[in-house]
C-alpha positions as CSV (number, residue, x, y, z in Angstrom):
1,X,-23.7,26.3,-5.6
2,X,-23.7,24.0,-8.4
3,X,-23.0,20.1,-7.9
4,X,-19.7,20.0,-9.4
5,X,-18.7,23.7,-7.6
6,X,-16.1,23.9,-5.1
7,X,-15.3,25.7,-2.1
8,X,-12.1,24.2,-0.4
9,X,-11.8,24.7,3.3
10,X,-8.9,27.5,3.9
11,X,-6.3,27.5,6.6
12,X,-3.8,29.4,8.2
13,X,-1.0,27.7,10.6
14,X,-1.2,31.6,12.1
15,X,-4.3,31.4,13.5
16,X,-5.7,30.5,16.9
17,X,-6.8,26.2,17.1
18,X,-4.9,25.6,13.4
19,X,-3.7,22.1,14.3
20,X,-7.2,21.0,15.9
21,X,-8.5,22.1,12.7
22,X,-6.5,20.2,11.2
23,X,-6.6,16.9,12.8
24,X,-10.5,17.3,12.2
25,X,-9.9,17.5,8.4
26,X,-8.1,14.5,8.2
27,X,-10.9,12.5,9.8
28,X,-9.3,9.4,9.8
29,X,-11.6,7.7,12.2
30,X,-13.4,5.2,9.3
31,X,-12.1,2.0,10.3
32,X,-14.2,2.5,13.7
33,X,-17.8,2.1,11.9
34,X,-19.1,-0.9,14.2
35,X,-21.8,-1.6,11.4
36,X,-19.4,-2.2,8.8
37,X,-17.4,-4.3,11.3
38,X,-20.1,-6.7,12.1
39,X,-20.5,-7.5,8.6
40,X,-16.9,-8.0,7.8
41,X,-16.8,-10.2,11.0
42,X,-19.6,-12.2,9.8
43,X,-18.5,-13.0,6.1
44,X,-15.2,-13.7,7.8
45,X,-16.7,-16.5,9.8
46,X,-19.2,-17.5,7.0
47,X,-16.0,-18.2,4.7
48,X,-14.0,-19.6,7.5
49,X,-16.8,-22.2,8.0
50,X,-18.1,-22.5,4.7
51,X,-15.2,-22.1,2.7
52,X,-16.1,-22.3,-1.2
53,X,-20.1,-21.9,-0.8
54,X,-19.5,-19.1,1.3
55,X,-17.4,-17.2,-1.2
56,X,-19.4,-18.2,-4.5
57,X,-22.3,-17.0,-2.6
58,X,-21.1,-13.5,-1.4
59,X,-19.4,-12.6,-4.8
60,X,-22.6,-14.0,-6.6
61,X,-24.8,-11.2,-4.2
62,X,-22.1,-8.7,-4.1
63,X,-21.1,-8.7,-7.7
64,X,-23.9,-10.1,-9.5
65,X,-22.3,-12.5,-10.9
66,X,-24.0,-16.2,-11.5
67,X,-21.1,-18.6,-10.5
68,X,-22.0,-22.8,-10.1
69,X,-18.7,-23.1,-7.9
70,X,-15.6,-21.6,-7.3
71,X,-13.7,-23.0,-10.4
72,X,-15.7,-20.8,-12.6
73,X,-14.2,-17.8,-10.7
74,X,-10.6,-19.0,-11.2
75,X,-8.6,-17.5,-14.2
76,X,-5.4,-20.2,-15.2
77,X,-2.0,-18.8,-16.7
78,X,-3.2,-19.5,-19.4
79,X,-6.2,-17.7,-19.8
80,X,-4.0,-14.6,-18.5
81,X,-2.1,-15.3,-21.6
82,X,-4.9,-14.9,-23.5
83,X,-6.0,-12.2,-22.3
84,X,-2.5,-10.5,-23.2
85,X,-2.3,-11.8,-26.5
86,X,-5.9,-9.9,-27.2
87,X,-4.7,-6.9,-25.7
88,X,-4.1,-3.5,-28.8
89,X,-0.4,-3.6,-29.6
90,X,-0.5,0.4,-27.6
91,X,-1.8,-1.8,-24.3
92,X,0.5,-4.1,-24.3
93,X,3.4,-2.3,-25.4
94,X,2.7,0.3,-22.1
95,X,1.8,-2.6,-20.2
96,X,5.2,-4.0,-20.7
97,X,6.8,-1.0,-20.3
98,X,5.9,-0.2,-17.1
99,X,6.4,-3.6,-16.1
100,X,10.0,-3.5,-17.2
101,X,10.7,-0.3,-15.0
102,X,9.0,-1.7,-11.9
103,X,10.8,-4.9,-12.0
104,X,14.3,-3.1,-12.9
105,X,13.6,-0.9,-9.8
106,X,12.5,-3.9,-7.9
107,X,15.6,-5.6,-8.5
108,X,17.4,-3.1,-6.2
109,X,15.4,-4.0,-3.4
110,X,16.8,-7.7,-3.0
111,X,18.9,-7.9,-0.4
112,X,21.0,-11.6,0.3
113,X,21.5,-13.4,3.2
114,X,24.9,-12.7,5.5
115,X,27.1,-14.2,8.2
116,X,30.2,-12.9,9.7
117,X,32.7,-14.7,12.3
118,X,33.5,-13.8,15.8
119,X,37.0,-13.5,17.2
120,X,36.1,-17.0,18.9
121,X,35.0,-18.8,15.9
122,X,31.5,-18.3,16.7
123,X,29.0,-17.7,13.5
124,X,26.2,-15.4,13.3
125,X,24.6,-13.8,10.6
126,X,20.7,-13.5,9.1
127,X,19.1,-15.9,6.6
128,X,17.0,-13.8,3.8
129,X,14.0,-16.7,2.4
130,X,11.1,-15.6,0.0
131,X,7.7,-16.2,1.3
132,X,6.0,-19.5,0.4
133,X,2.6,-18.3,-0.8
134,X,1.4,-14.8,-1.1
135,X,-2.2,-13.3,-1.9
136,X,-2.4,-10.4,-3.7
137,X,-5.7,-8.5,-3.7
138,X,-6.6,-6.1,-6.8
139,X,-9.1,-3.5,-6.6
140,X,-11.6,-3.8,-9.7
141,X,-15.5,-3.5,-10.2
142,X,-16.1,0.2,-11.4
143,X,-12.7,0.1,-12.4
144,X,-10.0,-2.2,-13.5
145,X,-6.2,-1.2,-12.4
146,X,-4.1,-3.3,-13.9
147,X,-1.2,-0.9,-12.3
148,X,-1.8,-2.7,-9.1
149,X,-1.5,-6.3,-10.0
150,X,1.9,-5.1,-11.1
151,X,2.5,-2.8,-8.2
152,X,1.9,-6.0,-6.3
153,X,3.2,-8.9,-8.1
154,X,6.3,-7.8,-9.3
155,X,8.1,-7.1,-6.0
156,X,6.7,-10.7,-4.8
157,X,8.0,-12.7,-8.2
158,X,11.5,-10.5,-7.8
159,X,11.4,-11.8,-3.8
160,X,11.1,-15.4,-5.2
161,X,7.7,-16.1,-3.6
162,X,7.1,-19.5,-4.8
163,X,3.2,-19.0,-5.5
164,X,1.1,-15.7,-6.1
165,X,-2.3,-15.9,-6.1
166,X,-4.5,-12.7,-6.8
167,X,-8.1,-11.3,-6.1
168,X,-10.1,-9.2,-8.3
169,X,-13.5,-8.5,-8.5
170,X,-13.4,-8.4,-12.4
171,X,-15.0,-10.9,-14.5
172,X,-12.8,-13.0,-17.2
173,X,-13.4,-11.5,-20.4
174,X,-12.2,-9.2,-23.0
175,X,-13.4,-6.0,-20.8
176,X,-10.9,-7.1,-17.9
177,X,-8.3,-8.4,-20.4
178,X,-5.8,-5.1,-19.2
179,X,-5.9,-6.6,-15.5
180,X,-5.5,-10.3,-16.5
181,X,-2.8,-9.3,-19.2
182,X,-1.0,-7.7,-16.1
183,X,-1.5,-10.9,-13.9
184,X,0.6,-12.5,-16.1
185,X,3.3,-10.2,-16.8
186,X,3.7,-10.1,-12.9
187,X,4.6,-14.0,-12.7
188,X,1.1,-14.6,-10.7
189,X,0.0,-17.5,-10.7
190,X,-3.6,-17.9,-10.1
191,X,-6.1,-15.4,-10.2
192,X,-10.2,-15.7,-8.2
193,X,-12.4,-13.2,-9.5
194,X,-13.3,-12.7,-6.5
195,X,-13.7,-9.2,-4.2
196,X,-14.3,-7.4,-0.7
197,X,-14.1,-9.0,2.3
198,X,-14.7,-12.7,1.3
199,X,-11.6,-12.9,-0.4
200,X,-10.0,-11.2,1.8
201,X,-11.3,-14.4,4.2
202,X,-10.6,-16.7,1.5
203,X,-6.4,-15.7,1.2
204,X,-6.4,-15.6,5.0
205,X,-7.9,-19.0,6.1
206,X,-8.1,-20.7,2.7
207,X,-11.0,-23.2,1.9
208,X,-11.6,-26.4,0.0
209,X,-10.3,-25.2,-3.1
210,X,-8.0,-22.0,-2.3
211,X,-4.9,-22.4,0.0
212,X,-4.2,-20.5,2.7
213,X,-1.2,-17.7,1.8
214,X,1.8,-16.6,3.9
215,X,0.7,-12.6,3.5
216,X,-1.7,-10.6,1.8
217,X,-1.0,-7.1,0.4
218,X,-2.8,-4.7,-2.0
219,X,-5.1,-1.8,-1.6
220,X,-8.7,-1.9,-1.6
221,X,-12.3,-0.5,-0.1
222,X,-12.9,0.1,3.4
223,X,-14.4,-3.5,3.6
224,X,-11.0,-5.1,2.6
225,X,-9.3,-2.7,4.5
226,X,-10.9,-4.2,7.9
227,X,-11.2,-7.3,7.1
228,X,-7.2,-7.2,6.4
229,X,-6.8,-5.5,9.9
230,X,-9.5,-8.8,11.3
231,X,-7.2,-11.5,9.9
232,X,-4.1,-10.2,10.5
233,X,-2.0,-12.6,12.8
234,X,-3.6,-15.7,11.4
235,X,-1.9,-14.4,8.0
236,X,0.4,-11.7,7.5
237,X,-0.5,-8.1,5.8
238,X,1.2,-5.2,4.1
239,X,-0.1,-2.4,6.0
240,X,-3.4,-0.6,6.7
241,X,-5.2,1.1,3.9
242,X,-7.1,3.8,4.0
243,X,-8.3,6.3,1.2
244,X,-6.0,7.5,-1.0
245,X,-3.8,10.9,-0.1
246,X,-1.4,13.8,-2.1
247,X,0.0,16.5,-0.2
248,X,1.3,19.2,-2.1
249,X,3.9,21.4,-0.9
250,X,4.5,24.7,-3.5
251,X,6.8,27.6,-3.4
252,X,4.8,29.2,-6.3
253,X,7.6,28.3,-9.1
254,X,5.2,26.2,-10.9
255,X,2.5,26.4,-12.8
256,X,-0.8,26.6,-11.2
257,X,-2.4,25.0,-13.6
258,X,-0.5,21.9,-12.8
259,X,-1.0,21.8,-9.4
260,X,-4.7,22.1,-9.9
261,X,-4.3,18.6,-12.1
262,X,-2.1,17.1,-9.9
263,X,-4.8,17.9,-6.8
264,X,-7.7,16.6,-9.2
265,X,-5.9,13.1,-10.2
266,X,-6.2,12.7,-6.1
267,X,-9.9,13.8,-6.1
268,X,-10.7,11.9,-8.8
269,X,-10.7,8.4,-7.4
270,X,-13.8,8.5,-5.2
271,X,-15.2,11.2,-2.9
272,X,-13.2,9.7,0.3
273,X,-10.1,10.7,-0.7
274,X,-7.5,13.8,0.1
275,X,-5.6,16.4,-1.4
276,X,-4.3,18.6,0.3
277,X,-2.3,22.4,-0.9
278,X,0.5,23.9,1.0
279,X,2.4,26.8,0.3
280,X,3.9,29.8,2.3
281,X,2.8,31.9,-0.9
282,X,-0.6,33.1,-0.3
283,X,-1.1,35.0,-3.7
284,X,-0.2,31.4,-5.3
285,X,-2.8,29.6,-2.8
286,X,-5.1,32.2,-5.1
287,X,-3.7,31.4,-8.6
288,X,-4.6,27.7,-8.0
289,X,-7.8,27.8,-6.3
290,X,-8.4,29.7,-10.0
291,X,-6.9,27.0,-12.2
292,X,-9.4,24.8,-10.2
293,X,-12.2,26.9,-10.6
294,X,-11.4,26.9,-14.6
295,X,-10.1,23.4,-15.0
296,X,-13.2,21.3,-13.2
297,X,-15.6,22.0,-15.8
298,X,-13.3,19.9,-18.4
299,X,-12.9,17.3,-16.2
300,X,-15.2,13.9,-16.9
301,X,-15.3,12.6,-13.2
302,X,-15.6,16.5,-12.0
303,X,-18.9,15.3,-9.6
304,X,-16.3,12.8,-7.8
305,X,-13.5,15.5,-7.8
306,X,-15.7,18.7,-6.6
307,X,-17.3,16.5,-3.5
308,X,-14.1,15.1,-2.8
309,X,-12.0,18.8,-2.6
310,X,-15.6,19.9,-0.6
311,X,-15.5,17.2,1.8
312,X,-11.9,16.6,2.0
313,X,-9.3,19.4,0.3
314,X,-7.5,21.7,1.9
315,X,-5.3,24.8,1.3
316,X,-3.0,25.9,3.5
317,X,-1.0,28.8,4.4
318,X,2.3,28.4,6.1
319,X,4.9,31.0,7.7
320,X,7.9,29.0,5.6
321,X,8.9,26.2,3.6
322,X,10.3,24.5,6.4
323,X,6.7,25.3,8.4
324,X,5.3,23.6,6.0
325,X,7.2,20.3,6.1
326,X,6.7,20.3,9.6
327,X,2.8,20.2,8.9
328,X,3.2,18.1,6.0
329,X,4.7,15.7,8.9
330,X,1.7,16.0,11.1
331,X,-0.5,14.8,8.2
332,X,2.1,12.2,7.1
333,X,0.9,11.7,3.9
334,X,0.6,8.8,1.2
335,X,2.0,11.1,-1.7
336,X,4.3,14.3,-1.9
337,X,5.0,16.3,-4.1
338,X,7.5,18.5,-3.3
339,X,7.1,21.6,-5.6
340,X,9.5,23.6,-4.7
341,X,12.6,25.0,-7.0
342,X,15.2,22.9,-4.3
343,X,13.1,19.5,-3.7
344,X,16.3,18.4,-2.3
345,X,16.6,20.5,0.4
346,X,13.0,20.5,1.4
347,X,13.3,16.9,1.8
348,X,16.1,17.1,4.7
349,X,13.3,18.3,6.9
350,X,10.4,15.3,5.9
351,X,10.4,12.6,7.9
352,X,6.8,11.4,7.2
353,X,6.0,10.2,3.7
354,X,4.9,7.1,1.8
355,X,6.4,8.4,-1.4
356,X,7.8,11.5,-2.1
357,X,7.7,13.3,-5.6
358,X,11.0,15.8,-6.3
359,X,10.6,19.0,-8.0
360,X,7.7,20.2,-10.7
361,X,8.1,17.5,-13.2
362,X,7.2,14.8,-10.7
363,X,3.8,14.9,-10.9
364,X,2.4,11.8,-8.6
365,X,0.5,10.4,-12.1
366,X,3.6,9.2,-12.9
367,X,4.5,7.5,-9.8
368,X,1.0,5.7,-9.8
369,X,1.9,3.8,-13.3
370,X,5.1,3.8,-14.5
371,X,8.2,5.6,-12.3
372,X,9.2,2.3,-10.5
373,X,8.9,2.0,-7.0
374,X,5.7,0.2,-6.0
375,X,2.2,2.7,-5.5
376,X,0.9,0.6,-2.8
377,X,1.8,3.0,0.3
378,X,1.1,3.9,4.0
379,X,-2.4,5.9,3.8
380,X,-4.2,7.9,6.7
381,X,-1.0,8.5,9.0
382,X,0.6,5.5,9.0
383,X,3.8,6.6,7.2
384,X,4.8,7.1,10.1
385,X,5.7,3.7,10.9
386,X,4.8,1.6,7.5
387,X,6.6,2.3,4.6
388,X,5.8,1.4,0.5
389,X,5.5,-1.9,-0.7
390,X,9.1,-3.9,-1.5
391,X,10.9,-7.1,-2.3
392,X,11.3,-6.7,1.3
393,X,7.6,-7.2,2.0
394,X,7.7,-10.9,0.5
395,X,10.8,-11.8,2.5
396,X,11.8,-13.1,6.1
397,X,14.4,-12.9,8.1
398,X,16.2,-15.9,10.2
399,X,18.8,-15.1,12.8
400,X,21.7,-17.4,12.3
401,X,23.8,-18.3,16.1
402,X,26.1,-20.9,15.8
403,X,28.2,-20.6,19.0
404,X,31.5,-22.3,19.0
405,X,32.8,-23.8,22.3
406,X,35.2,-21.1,23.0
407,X,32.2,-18.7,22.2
408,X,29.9,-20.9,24.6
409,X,32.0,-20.8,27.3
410,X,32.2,-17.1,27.1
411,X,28.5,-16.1,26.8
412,X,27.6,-18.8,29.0
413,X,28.8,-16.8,32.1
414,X,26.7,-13.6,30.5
415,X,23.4,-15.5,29.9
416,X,23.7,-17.2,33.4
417,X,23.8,-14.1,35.0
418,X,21.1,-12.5,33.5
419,X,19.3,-15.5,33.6
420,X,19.3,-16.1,37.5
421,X,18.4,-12.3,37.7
422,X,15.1,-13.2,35.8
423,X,14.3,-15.8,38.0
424,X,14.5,-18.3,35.1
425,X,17.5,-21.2,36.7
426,X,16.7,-23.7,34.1
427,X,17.8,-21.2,31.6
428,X,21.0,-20.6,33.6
429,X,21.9,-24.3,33.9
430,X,21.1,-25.0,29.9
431,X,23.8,-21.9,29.7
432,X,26.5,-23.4,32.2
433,X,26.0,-26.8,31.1
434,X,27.8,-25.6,27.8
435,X,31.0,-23.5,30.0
436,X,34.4,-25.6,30.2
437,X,35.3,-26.0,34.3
């Protein structure tokens, strides 16, 4: 077999052990590797102690870069500007577009503060505040994805956050001017060149020069994806990252040659990630394992793409449509497209999805750019208690009591109670002290 052949592991939710099988596929045990933990742990505490040093010297080693200090890492407004200004008028003009549509869908998201009065004149009611300070940590190095600083720091300037800061490991120049161009589109303010898990480190505890943020969110390698699980509760954090996902589920109404692309835009961004073919049509199963079989050889990353669909891909073969959402819930995936002639329908019975894609046209591509909502979404299971990236994300919530002294008097009775039931009598005396005799 040739290195950019593939042979995707087949299965069938008829046969004996399918679920174990399953399970094993998904393999989402990466964030256990204790040898990548120690290191995380230890540039952690080097940056924590350290602060600047430590960070110019871990991107300098892990980036090969040649930085004095850490101002020559930092990128200014107006440098972003710059960098936006250079960009060909096709670049920008897509780069604003897509901006416009995740902002405009963005926009939705905001929700106010409320109040409401009780019978007794009692107020109470939720206070809805940006963040302070959020860091916002861009993937770069091989690649640049200017999609993510938008992803990221659109919902956080449509929250209000007060300052955004972002990471990248990209150098400032003309190469990285589609990332920088983006920075400043999405309202950030600052952006460190800097990557991995010493940024992560930086955001989290801050250092001479970098202040600490409220929250850090954004995607990135299986570095910053520990070290974001490490420093979480000393700072706040989006969700838990793993590699990226697409579930397909097809009824055999479309086109196998687009399912084959849509499987190969998963494959294609490194070998760890997952894409995954369900359909109750085993004939169709066929038709696209043969569209992927023809297609590969076109494809410029086919090496990452044919490991990835070796190591990872799967194709399976369901009973029915609705079998195959309840599977499609077991894996919980970050993408899914629903392929199927009545999306709508299908959906009634998923529970389990970062994002899901309606109908044939709604290939994931598009979500990824230029649809809207944010791409930065629950990965390796964890839809089933995160969801995608929001306005909400950069947002906290204050409970507003303001008890009135008919409402005192009333509650005071109920809290005391409780209150001398929990042992607690100081908290039922600062209760009664409030009730009319």
């Amino acid at each position: 077999m040739s290195a950019d052949a593939v042979k995707i592991k087949r299965l069938d939710t008829s046969a004996q052990g399918f679920e174990s099988e399953l399970q094993a596929m998904l393999n989402r045990t990466l964030l256990g590797n204790p040898e990548i933990n120690t290191i995380v742990s230890d540039i952690l505490a080097a940056v924590r102690e350290r602060g600047d040093e430590a960070v110019v010297e871990y991107t300098n080693h892990f980036d090969r870069r040649a930085a004095d200090n850490i101002d020559a890492l930092m990128v200014t407004r107006e440098q972003m500007a710059t960098s936006l200004a250079r960009l060909p008028q096709a670049q920008a003009d897509a780069l604003r577009g897509a901006a416009d549509r995740i902002r405009e869908y963005h926009e939705r998201q905001k929700t106010g503060s409320w109040q409401y009065e009780d019978a007794d004149g009692s107020i109470y009611g939720q206070k809805v505040s940006p963040l302070d300070r959020v860091g916002i940590y861009v993937p770069g190095g091989k690649a640049n994805y200017p999609s993510s600083m938008l992803m990221n720091g659109i919902p956080a300037q449509v929250a209000g956050v007060k300052e955004i800061v972002a990471t990248v490991p990209t150098a400032w120049d003309e190469s990285g001017d589609l990332i920088f161009a983006a920075a400043a589109l999405a309202g950030v303010d600052k952006v460190y060149t800097v990557g991995g898990a010493q940024a992560i480190a930086a955001l989290a505890y801050g250092t001479q020069s970098i202040t600490r943020v409220d929250k850090i969110t954004g995607p990135g390698n299986i570095f910053v994806t520990i070290a974001k699980k490490m420093v979480f509760g000393d700072v706040g954090i989006d969700m838990i990252a793993g590699p990226s996902e697409l579930t397909i589920i097809a009824d055999g109404s479309t086109d196998p040659d687009w399912i084959a692309m849509d499987l190969f835009s998963q494959a294609e961004h490194d070998e760890q990630a997952q894409s995954i073919l369900i359909s109750d049509n085993a004939q169709y199963l066929d038709q696209v394992l043969e569209s992927i079989e023809r297609l590969l050889p076109t494809m410029e990353r086919r090496e990452i793409i044919a490991k990835s669909l070796n190591q990872r891909g799967i194709v399976i073969l369901t009973e029915s449509l609705e079998e195959a959402a309840r599977v499609s819930d077991i894996i919980a995936p970050e993408h899914l497209e629903l392929s199927v002639q009545d999306p709508q329908a299908l959906a009634e019975h998923i529970s389990h999805a970062g994002a899901l894609f309606m109908g044939a046209y709604s290939a994931e591509a598009l979500g990824d750019y230029c649809a809207g909502p944010s791409h930065v979404l629950p990965t390796s299971g964890t839809a089933r208690f995160f969801s995608a990236l929001g306005v909400y994300d950069f947002q906290k919530r204050t409970s507003i009591i303001q008890c009135s002294a008919k409402g005192a008097n009333k509650l005071a009775e109920v809290a005391s109670e409780l209150a001398r039931n929990e042992f607690l009598p100081a908290h039922a005396a600062s209760a009664a002290y409030r009730r009319k005799p």
